[in-house]
C-alpha positions, 0 to 999 in steps of 0.5 A: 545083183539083178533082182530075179524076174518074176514067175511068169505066169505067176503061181496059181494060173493054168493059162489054158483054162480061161478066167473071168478077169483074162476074158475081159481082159481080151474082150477090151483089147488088153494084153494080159490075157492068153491064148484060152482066153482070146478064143473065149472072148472070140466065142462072145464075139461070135455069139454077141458082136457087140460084146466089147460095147457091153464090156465097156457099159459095165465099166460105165455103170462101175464109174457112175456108181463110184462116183454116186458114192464118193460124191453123193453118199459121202462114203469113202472106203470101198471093197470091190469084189471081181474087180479084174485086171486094172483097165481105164477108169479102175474104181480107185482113179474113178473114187479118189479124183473126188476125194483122195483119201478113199480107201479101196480093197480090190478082190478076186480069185486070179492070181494074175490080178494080184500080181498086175494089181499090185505091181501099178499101186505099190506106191499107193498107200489108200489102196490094197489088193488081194486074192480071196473068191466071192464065194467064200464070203467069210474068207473075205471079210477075215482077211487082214489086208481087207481089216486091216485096209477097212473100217466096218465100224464106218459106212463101206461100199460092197461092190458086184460089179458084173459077178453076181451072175457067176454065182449059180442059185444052188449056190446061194446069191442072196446068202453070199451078199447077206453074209458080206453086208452083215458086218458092214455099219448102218450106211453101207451101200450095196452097188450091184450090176447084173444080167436080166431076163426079159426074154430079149435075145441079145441078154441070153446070147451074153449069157449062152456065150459066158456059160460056154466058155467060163461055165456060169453067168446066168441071167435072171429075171428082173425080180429076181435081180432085186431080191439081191439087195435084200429088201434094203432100200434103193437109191433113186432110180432103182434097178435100171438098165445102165443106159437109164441108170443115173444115181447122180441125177435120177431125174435126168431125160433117159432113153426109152426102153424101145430106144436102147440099143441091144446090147444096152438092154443086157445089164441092169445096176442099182445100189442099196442103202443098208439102214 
């Protein structure tokens, strides 16, 4: 007997409400998205023409950071946090093509990211996926997957990558990240990618446009974006912006400011060393 097919949509998604992880999805050129979220990534379109190039730094910026701390720091359990529907270069291919033995626990909210997520690594044994929301930071750390996956007693990389600015002030950043970093042993790095305020037009398009169609993605200023890292010490060259941001060789000839291109100039990346 044929096994039954899968609920499609899988329980959970209103496909006519866009989500984060489907309006990426789209903006790439991927297919796992619906029509909600095709109008949506349309919106950031129109309001940043370069937002696929902006889609695509973030991923740039999730591989370098990755690769900083497999390599570099010699960390080697991973909890990524929004890590929306599998793309090219996912952080468990980015981790473990240097060491194959990184384990890796992907989070978020849509359904369909556990659903996709855990049809492509059912074979994986290093590398889970489950549904839990950023804003429930207590709810992520106690689910058993992520305990059973993790081990806190050992250094783990905490990664935000492109959610930090989903979360509004009134909700509490800074509180969301301390409560996740708590547990975590001496060691743990916190990599974080974020939205500055600078007053450049490209960085309020990016956000006027996430505010329109997903309601949130603030960006702040840069002084703000370094208060997430709660004073923990960062790693050469501190909260830079992705085109300048090379932990691997912070000593590396950079573009100067006045040289990046628009969009280049609306994320920044950094991580943190907890001590």
């Amino acid at each position: 007997m044929n096994e039954a097919a899968p609920e499609w949509p899988p329980p959970g998604i209103d496909p006519e409400v866009p989500s984060t992880a489907r309006v990426y999805d789209a903006i790439l050129g991927g297919r796992d998205n619906f029509k909600a979220d095709r109008e949506a990534a349309d919106v950031f379109m129109r309001h940043i023409p370069q937002a696929r190039e902006c889609a695509l730094l973030n991923r740039t910026a999730l591989v370098r950071g990755v690769r900083y701390m497999v390599r570099a720091a010699g960390i080697d359990q991973l909890l990524d946090i929004g890590c929306g529907l599998p793309t090219k270069q996912n952080t468990h291919e980015a981790a473990q093509e240097i060491n194959p033995e990184t384990h890796v626990v992907y989070v978020d909210n849509d359904p369909m990211v556990l659903s996709h997520g855990r049809a492509l690594l059912a074979d994986d044994r290093t590398t889970t996926v489950v549904t839990a929301d950023l804003r429930d930071p207590e709810g992520v750390l106690a689910n058993p997957e992520v305990r059973g996956a993790l081990d806190f007693d050992r250094p783990v990389g905490l990664m935000l990558i492109g959610m930090i600015m989903q979360i509004a002030e009134d909700e509490r950043p800074d509180d969301i990240i301390a409560a996740l970093m708590e547990p975590l042993a001496s060691g743990s790095h916190l990599f974080i990618t974020a939205w500055p305020d600078t007053g450049d037009p490209a960085q309020h398009a990016l956000s006027r446009a996430c505010l329109e169609t997903l309601g949130n993605g603030w960006c702040r200023p840069v002084e703000r974006l370094e208060r997430h890292f709660l004073g923990m010490p960062l790693v050469a060259p501190g909260l830079e912006y992705v085109s300048r941001w090379y932990p691997e060789d912070p000593g590396r000839a950079v573009p100067e400011f006045a040289d990046l291109e628009p969009y280049e100039r609306t994320q920044m990346a950094a991580i943190a060393v907890k001590p």
